[in-house]
PADO-378052 format. One record per residue (C-alpha): residue number from 1; residue in three letters; x, y, z. Coordinates in Angstrom, 3 decimals, decimal comma, always signed. Example, Ala and Ser with C-alpha at 12.3 -4.5 7.8 and 13.67 -1.06 7.14 Angstrom:
(r 1 ala (+12,300 -4,500 +7,800))
(r 2 ser (+13,670 -1,060 +7,140))
END
This chain:
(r 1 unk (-113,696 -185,824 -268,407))
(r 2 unk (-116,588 -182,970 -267,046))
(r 3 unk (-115,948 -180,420 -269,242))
(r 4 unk (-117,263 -176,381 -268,399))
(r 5 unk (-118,094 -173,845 -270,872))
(r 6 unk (-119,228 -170,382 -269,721))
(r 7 unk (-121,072 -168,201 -272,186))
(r 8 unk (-123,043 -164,852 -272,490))
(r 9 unk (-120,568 -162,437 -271,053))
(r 10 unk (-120,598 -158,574 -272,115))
(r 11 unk (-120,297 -155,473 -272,014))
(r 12 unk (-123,508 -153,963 -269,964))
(r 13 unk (-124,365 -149,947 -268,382))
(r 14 unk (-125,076 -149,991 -265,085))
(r 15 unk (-128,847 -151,271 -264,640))
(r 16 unk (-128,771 -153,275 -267,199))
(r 17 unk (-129,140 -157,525 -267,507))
(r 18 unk (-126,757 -160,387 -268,702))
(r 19 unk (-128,159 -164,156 -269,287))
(r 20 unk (-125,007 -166,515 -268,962))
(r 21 unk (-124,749 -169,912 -269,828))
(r 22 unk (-122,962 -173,145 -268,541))
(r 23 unk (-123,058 -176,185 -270,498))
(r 24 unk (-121,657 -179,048 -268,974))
(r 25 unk (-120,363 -182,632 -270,138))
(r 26 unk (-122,198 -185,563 -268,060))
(r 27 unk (-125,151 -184,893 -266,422))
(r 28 unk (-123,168 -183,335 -263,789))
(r 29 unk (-125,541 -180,529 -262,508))
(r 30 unk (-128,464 -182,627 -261,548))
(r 31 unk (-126,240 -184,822 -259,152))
(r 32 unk (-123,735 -182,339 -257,681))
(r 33 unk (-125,560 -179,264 -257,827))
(r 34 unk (-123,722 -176,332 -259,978))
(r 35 unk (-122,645 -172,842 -258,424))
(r 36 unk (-121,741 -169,559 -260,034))
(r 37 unk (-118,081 -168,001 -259,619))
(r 38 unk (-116,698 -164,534 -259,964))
(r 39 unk (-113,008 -163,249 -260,362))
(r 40 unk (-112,723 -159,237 -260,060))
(r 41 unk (-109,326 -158,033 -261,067))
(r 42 unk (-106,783 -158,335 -258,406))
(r 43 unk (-109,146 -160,275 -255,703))
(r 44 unk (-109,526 -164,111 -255,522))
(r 45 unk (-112,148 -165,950 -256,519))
(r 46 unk (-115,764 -165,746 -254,782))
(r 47 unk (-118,935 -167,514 -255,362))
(r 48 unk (-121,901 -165,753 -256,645))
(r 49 unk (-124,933 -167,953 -256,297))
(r 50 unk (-125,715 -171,816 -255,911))
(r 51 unk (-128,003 -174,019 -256,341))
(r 52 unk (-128,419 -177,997 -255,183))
(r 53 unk (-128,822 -180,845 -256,373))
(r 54 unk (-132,477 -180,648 -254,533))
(r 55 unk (-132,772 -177,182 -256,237))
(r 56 unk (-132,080 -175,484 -253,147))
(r 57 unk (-130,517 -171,541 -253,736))
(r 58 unk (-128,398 -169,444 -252,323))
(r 59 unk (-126,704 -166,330 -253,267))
(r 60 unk (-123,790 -163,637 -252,376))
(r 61 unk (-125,347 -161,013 -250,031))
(r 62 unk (-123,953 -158,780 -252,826))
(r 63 unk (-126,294 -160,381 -255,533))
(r 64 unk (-129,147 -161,174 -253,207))
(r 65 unk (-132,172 -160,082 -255,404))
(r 66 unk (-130,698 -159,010 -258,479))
(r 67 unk (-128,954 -162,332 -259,873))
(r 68 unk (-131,214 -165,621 -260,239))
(r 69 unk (-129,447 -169,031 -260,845))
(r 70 unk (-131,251 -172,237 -262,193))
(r 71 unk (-130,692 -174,717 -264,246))
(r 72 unk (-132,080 -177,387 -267,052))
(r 73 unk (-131,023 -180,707 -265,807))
(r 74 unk (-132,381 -182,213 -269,367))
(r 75 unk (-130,058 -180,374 -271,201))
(r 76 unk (-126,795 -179,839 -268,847))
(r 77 unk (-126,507 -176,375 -268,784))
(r 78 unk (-126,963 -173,681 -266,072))
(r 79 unk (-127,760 -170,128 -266,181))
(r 80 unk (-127,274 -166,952 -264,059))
(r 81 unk (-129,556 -164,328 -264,925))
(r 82 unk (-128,063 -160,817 -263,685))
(r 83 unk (-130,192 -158,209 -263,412))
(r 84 unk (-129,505 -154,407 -262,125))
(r 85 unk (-126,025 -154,844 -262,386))
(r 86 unk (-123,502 -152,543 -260,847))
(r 87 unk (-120,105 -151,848 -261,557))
(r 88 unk (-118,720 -154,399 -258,849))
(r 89 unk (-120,049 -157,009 -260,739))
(r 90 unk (-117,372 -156,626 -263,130))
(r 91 unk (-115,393 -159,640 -263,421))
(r 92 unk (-115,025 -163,141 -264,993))
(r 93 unk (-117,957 -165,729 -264,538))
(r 94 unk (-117,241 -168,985 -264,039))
(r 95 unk (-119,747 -172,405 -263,171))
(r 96 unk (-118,556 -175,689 -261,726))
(r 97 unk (-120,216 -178,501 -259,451))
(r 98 unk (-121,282 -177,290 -256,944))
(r 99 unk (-119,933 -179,989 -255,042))
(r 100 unk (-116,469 -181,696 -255,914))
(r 101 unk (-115,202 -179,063 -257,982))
(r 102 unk (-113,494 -180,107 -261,267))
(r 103 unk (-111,110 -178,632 -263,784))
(r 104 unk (-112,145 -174,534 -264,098))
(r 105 unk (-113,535 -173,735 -267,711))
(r 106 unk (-112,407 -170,130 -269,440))
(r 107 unk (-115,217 -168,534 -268,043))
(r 108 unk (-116,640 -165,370 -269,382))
(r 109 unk (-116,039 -162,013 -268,841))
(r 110 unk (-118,691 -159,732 -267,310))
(r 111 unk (-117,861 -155,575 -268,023))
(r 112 unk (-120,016 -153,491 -266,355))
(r 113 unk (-119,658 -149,636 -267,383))
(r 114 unk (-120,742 -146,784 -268,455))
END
């Protein structure tokens, strides 16, 4: 069983940068790609940035230049790098496949105030 756990959440100012972390059960990431989710309160679920199995990327208009997705396929484990963030990126983060989604993990939650 693929099994997600979300990591380096915070509490950030405006401007400022968050590094989080995916690790991931079964060489999952290199095969079905891995994208980036985001849950603000009270709206559904959207995705913030992907990236295929080819390495392909693409992102949110909303992130476009600020957030940077990759991954290390030797070690399972993704990583969104946010930089200049704003208060709408408040939220929880959350990775899965990319494609063929499996179970959600906890995800981590992303604060950004002042």
């Amino acid at each position: 069983q693929v099994q997600l756990v979300e990591s380096g959440g915070g509490l950030v100012q405006p401007g400022g940068s968050l590094r989080l972390s995916c690790a991931a059960s079964g060489n999952i990431f290199s095969i079905y790609g891995m994208a980036w989710y985001r849950q603000a309160p009270g709206k559904q679920r959207e995705l913030v940035a992907s990236i295929a199995s080819g390495g392909r990327t693409n992102y949110a208009d909303s992130v476009k230049g600020r957030f940077t997705i990759s991954r290390d396929n030797a070690k399972d484990t993704g990583y969104l790098q946010m930089n200049s963030l704003k208060f709408e990126d408040t939220g929880v983060y959350y990775c899965n496949r990319l494609i063929s989604r499996v179970a959600w993990g906890q995800g981590t939650q992303v604060t950004v105030s002042s």
